[in-house]
TITOR-56531 format. One record per atom (N, C-alpha, C, O): residue in one letter; atom name; y negated, z negated, x negated. Coordinates in pm, whole numbers, plus 50000, padded with zeros to 5 digits. Layout:
TITOR-56531
> a | CA | Y | Z | X
...
//
This chain:
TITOR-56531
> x | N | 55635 | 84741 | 30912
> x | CA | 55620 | 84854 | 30822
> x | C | 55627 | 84803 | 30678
> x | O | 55555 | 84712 | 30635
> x | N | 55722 | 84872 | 30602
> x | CA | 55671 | 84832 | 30476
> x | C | 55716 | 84970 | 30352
> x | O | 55792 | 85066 | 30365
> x | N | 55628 | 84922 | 30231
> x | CA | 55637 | 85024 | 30124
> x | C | 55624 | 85007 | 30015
> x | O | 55589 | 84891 | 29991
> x | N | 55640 | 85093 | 29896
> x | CA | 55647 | 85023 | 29766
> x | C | 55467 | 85133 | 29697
> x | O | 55439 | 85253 | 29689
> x | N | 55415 | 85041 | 29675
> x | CA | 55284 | 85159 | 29584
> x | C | 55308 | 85126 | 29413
> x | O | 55332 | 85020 | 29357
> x | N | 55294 | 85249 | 29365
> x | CA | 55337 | 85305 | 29208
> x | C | 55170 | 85257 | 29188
> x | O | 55071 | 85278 | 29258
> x | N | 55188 | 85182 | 29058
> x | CA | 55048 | 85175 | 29011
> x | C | 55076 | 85181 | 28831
> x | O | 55132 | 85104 | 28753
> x | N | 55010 | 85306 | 28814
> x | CA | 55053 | 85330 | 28651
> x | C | 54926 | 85237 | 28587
> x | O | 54810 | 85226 | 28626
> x | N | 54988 | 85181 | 28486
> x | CA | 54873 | 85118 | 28360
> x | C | 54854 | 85178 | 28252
> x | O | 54934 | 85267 | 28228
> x | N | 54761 | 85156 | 28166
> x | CA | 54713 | 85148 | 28043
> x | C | 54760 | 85084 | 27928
> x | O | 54779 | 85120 | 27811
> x | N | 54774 | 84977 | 27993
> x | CA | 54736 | 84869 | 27868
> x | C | 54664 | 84771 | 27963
> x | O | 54621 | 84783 | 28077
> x | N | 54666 | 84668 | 27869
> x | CA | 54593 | 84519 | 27953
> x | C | 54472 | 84595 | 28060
> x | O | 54431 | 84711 | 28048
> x | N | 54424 | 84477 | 28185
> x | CA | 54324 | 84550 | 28199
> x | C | 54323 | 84542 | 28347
> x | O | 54441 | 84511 | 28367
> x | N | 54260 | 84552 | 28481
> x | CA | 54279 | 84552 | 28570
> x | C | 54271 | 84665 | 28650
> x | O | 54161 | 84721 | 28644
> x | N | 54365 | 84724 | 28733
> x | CA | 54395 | 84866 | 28772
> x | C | 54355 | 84818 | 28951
> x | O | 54403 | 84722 | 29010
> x | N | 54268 | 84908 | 28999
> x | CA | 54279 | 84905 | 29127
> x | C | 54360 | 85003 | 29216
> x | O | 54414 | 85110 | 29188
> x | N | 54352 | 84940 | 29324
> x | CA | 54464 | 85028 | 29435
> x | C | 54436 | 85013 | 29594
> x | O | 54508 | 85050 | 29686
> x | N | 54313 | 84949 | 29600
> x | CA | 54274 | 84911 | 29742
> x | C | 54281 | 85047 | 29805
> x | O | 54344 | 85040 | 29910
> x | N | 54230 | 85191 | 29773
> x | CA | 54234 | 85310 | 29855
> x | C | 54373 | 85340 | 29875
> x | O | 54387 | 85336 | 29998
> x | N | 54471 | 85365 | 29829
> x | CA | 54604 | 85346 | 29808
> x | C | 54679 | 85285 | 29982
> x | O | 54746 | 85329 | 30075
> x | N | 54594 | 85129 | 29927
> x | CA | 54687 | 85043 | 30089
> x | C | 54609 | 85091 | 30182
> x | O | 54667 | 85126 | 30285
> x | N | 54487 | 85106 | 30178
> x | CA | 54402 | 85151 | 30297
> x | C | 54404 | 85251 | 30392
> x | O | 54366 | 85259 | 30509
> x | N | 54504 | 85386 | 30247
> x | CA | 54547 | 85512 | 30285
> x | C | 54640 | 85455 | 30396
> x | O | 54613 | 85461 | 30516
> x | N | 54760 | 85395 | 30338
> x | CA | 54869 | 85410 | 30376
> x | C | 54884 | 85305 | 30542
> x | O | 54969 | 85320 | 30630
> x | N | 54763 | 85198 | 30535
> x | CA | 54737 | 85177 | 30714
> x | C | 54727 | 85221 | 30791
> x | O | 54796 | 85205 | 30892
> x | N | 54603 | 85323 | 30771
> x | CA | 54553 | 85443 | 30852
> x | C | 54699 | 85520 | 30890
> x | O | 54738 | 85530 | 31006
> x | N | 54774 | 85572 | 30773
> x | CA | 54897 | 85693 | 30809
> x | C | 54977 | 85630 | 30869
> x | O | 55067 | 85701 | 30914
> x | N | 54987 | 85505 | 30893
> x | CA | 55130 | 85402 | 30977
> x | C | 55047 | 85388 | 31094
> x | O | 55113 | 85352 | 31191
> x | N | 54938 | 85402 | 31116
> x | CA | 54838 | 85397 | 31238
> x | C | 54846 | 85204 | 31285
> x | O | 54853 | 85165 | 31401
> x | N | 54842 | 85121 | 31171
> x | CA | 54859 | 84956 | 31214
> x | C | 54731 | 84933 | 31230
> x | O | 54630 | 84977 | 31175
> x | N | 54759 | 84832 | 31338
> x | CA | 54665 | 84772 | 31420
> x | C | 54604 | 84677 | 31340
> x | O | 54540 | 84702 | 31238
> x | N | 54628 | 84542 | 31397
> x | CA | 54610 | 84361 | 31431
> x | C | 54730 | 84344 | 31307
> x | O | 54835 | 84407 | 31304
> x | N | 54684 | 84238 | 31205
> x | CA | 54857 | 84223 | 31168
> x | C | 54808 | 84145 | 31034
> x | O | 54704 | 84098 | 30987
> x | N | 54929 | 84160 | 31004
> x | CA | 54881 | 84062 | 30835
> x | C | 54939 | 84158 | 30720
> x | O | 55023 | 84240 | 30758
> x | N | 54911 | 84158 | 30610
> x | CA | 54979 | 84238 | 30485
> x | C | 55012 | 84172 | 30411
> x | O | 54925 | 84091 | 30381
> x | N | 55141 | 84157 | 30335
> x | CA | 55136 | 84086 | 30246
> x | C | 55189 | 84195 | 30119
> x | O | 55285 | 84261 | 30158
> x | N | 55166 | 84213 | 30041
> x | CA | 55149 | 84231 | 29890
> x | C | 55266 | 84169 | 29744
> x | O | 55214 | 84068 | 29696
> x | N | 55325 | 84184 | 29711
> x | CA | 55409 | 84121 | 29646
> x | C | 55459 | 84224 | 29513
> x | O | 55529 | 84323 | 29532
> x | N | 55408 | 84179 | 29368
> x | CA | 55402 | 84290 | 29261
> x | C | 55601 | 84199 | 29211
> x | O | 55654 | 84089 | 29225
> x | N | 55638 | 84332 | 29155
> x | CA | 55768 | 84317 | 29131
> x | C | 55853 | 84268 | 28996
> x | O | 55973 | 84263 | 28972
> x | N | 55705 | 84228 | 28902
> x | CA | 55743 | 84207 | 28758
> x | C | 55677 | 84069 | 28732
> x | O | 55605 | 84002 | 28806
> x | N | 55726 | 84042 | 28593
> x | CA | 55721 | 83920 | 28583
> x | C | 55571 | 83911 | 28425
> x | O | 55540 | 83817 | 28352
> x | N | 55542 | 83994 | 28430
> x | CA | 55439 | 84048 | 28325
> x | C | 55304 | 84110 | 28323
> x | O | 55246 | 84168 | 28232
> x | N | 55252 | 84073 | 28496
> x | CA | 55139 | 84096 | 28594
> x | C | 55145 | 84031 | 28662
> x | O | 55224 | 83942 | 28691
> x | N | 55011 | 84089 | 28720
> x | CA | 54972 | 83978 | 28809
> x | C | 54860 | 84099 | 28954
> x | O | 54791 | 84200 | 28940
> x | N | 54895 | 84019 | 29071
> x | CA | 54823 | 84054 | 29193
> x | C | 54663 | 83997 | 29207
> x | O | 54664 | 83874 | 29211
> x | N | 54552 | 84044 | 29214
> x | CA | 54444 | 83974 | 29268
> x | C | 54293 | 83997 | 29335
> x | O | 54209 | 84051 | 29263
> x | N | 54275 | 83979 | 29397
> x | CA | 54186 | 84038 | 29519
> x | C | 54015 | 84007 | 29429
> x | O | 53959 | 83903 | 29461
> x | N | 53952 | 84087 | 29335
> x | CA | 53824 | 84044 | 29293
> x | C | 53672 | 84131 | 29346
> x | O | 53667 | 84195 | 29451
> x | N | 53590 | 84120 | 29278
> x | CA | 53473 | 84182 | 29305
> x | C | 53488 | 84367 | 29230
> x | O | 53493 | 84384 | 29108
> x | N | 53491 | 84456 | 29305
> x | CA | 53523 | 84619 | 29256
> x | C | 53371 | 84657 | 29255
> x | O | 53371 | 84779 | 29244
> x | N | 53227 | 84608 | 29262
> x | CA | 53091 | 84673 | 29243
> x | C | 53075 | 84650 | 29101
> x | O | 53014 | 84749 | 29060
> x | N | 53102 | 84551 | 28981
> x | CA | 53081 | 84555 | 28890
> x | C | 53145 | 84556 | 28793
> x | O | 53192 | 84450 | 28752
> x | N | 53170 | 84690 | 28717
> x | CA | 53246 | 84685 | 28641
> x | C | 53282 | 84568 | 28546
> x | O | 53396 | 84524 | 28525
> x | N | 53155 | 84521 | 28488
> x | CA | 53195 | 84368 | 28378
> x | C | 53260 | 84277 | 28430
> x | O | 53312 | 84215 | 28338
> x | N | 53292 | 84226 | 28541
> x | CA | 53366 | 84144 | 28615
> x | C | 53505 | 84128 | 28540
> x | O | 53551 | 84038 | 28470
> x | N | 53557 | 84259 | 28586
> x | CA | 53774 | 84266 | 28503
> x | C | 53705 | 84277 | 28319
> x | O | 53765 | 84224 | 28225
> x | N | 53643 | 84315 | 28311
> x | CA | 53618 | 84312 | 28153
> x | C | 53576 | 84148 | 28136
> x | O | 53659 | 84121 | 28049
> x | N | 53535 | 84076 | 28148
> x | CA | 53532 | 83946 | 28165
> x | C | 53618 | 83841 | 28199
> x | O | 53633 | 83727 | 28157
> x | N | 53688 | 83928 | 28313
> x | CA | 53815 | 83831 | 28294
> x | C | 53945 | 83917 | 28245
> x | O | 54037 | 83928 | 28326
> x | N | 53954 | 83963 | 28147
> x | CA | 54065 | 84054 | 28081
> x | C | 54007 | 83889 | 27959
> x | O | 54058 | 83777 | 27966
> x | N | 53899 | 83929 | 27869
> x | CA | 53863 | 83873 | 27827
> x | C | 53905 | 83721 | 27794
> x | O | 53975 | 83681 | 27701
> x | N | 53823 | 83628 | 27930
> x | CA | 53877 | 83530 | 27959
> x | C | 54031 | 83519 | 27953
> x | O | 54059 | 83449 | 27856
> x | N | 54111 | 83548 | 27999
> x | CA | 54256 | 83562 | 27985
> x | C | 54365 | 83564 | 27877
> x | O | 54478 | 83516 | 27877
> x | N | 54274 | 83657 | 27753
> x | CA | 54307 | 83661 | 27655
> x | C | 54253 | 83563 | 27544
> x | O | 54292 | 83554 | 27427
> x | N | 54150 | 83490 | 27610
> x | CA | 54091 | 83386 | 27471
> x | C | 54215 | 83254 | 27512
> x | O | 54278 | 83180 | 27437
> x | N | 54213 | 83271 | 27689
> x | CA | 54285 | 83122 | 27706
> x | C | 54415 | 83134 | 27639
> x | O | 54451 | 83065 | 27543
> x | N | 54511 | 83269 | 27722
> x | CA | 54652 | 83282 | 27643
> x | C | 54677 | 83412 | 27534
> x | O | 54699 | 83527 | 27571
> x | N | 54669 | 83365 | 27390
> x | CA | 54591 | 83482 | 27328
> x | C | 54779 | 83514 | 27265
> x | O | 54869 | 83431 | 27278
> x | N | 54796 | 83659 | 27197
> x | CA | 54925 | 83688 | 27151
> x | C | 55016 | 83597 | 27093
> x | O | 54959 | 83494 | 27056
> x | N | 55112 | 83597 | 27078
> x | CA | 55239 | 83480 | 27047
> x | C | 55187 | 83514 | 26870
> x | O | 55237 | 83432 | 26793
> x | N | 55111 | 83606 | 26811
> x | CA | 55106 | 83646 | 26707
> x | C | 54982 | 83549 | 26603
> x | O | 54938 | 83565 | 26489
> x | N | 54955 | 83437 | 26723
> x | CA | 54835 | 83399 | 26729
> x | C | 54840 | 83285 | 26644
> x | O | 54958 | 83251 | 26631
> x | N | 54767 | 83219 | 26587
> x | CA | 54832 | 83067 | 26526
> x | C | 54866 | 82961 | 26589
> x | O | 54956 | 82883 | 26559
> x | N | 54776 | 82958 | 26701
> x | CA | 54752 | 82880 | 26801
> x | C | 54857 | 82897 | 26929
> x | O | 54860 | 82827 | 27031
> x | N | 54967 | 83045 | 26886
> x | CA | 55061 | 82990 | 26986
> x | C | 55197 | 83015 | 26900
> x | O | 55280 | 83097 | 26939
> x | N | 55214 | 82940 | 26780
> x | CA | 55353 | 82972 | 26715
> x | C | 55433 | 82851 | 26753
> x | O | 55505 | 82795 | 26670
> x | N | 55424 | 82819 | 26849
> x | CA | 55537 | 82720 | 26935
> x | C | 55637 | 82781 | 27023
> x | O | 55741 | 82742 | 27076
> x | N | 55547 | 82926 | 27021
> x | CA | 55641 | 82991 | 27151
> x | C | 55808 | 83050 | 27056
> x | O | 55830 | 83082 | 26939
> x | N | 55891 | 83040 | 27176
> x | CA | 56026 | 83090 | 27084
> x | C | 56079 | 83272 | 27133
> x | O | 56145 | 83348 | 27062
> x | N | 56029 | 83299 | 27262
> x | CA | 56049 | 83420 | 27341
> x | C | 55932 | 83506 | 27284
> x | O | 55830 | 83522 | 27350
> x | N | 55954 | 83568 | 27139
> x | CA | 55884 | 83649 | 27103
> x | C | 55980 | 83819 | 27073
> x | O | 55917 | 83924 | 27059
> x | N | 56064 | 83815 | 27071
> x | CA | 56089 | 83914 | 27019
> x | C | 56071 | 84033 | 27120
> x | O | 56126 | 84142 | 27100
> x | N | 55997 | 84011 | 27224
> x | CA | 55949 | 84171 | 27288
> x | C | 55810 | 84160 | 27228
> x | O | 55736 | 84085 | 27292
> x | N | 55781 | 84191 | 27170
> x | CA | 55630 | 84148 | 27104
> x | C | 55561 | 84064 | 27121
> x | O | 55608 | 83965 | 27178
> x | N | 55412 | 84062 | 27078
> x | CA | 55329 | 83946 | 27065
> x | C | 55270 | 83926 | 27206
> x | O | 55224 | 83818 | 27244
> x | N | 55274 | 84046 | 27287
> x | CA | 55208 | 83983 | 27451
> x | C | 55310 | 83957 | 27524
> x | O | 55285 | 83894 | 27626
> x | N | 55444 | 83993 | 27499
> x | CA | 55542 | 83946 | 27587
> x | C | 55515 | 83857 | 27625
> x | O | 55443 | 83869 | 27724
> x | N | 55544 | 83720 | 27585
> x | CA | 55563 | 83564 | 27651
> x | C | 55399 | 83539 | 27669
> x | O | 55378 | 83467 | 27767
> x | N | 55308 | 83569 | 27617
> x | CA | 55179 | 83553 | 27667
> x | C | 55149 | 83592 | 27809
> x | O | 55097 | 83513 | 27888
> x | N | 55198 | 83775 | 27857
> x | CA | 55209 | 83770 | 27972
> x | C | 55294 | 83688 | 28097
> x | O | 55274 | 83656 | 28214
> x | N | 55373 | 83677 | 28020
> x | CA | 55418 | 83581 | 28111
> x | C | 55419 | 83461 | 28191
> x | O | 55466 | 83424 | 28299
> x | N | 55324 | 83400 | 28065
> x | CA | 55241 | 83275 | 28131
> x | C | 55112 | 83276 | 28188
> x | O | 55049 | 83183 | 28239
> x | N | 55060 | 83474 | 28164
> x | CA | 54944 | 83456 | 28268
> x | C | 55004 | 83491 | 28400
> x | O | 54944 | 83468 | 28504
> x | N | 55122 | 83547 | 28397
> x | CA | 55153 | 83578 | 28543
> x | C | 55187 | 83459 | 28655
> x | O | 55188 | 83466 | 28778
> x | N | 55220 | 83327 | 28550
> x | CA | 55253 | 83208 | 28630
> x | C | 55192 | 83159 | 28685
> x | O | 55216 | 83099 | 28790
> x | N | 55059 | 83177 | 28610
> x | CA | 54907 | 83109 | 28653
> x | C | 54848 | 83173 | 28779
> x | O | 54805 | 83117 | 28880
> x | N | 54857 | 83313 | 28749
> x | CA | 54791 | 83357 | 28843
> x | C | 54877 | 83448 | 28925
> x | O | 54992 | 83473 | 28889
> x | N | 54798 | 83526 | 29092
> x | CA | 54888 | 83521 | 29224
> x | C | 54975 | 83650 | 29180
> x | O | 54923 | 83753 | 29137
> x | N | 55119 | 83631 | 29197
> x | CA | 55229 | 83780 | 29216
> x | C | 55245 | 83817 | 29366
> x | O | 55343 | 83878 | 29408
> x | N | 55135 | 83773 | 29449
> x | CA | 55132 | 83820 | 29578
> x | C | 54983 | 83779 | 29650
> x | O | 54905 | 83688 | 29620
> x | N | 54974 | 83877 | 29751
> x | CA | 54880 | 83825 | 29768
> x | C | 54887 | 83857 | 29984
> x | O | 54969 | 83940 | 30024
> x | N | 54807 | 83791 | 30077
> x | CA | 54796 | 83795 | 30207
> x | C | 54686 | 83880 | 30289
> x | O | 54624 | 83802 | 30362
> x | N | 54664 | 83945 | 30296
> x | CA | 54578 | 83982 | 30376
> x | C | 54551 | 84020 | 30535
> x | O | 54629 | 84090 | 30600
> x | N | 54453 | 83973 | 30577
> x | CA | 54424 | 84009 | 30752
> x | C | 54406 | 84167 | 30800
> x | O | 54326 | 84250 | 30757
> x | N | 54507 | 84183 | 30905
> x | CA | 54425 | 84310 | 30918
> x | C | 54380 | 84316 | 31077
> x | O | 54431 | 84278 | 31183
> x | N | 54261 | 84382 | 31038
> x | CA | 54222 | 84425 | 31211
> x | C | 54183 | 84556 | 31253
> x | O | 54117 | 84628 | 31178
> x | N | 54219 | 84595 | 31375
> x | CA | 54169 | 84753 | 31394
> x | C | 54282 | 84834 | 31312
> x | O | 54266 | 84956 | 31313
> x | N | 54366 | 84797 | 31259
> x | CA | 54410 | 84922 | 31053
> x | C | 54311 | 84896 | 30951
> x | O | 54291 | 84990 | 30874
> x | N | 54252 | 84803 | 30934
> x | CA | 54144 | 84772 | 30793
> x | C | 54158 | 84675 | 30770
> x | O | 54149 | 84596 | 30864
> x | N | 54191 | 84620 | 30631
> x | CA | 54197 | 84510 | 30554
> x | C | 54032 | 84409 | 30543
> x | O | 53930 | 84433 | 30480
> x | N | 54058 | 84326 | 30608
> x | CA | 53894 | 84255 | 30625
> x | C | 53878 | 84186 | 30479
> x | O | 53886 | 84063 | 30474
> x | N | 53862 | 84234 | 30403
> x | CA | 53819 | 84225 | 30292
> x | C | 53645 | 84205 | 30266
> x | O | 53574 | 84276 | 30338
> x | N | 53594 | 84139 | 30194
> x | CA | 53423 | 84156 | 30161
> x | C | 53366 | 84248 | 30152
> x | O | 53439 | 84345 | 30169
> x | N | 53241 | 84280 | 30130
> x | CA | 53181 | 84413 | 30094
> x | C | 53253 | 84439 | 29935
> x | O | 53312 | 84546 | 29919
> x | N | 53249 | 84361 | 29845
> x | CA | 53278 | 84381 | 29724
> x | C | 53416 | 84352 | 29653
> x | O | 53438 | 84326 | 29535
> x | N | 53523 | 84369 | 29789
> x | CA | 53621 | 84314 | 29690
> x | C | 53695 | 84376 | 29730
> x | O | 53704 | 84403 | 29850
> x | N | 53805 | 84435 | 29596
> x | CA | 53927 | 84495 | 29589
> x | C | 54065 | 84470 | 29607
> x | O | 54089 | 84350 | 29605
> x | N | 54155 | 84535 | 29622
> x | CA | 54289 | 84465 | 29529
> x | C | 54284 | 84526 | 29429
> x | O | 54213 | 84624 | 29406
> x | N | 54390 | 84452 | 29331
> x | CA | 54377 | 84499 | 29155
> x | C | 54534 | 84462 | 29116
> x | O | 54570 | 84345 | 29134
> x | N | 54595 | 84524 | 29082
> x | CA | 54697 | 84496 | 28959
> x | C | 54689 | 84419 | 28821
> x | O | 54711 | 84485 | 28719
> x | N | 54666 | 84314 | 28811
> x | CA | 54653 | 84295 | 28631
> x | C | 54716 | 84287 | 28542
> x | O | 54767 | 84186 | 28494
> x | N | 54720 | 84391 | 28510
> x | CA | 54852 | 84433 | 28397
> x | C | 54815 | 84349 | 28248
> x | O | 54710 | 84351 | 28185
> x | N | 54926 | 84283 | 28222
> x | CA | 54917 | 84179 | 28133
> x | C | 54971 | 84206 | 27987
> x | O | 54956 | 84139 | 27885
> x | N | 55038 | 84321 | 28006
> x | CA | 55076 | 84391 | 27852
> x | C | 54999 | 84488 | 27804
> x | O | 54913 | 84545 | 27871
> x | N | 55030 | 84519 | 27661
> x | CA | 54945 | 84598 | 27598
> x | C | 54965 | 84758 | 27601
> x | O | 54879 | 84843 | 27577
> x | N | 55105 | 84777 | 27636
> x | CA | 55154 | 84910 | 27653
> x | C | 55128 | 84940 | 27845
> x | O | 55124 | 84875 | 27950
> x | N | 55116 | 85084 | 27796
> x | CA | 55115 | 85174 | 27981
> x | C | 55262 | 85125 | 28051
> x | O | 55367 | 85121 | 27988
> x | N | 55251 | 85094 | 28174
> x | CA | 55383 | 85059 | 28214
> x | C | 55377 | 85158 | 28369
> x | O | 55281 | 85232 | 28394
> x | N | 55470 | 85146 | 28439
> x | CA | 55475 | 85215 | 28610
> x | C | 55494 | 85067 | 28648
> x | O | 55581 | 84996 | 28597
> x | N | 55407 | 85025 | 28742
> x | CA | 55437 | 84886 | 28830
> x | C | 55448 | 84907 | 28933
> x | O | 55375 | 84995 | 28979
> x | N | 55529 | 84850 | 29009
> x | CA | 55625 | 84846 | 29167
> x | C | 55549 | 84706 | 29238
> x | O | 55582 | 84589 | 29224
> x | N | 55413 | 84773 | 29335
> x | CA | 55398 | 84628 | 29408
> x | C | 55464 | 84664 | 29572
> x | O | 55443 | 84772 | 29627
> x | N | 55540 | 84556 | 29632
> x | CA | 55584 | 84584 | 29727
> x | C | 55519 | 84574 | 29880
> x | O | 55544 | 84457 | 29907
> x | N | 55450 | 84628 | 29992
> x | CA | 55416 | 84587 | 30067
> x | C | 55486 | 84582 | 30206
> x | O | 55589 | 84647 | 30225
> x | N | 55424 | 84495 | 30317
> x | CA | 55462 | 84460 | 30415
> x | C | 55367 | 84405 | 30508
> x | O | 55297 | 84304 | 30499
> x | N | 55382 | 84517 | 30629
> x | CA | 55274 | 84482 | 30727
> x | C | 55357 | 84432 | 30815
> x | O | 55472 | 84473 | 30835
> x | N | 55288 | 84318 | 30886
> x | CA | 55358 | 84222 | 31045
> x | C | 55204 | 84261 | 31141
> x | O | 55088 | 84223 | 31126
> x | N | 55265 | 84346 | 31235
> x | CA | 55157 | 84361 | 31319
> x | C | 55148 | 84205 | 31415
> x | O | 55222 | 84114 | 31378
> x | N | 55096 | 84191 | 31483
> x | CA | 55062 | 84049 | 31561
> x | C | 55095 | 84102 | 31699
> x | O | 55041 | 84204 | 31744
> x | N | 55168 | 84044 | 31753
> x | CA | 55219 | 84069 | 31914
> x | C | 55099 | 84085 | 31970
> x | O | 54991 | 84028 | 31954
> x | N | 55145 | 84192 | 32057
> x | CA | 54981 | 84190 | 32181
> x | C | 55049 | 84090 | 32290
> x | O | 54986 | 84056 | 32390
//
């Protein structure tokens, strides 16, 4: 089985979508199997965190931005790929760092995930964008 989920942004920031894939198990009726996850741009990022506390993505939005801060920055006028603005090439090197896909187990049709953890989109630019993450379920032979 596989499908594409629309995840609109904001602006920097981490967007969740775990109800989204969860929906869309249940409606394919999948069993036993694995998911894999795969976002389609090069200016985000995929990642499975804690969804009970909000300060968490505000902390690491944060974090993210002190390590790779705008090309506008002093501290990054080495970069030469500026002319889509100042987060262009910044996003880009957080997307390298961190996962553009991600794996998950499934059992029963439910993603065995923690009590507290989501999937998330982390949208790495400053403008609202439409992001295309692609999925794909492999059920497991009975």
């Amino acid at each position: 089985m596989q499908t594409v989920f629309s995840v609109r942004t904001g602006g920097q920031g981490l967007y969740e979508f775990t109800h989204s894939v969860s929906s869309w198990l249940q409606d394919e009726g999948a069993a036993d199997g694995l998911l894999t996850l795969f976002v389609r741009h090069t200016s985000c990022s995929l990642l499975i965190q804690e969804n009970a506390d909000p300060d968490v993505q505000v902390d690491l939005k944060a974090f993210f931005e002190r390590l790779v801060p705008g090309s506008d920055h002093p501290s990054m006028n080495y970069l030469v790929h500026t002319y889509e603005g100042p987060d262009d090439m910044p996003a880009h090197i957080k997307a390298s760092i961190l996962p553009v896909s991600l794996s998950v187990p499934v059992s029963a049709g439910r993603m065995v995930l923690g009590t507290w953890q989501g999937i998330y989109l982390f949208e790495h630019r400053a403008n609202p964008h439409q992001r295309q993450v692609a999925a794909h379920f492999l059920a497991t032979p009975e």
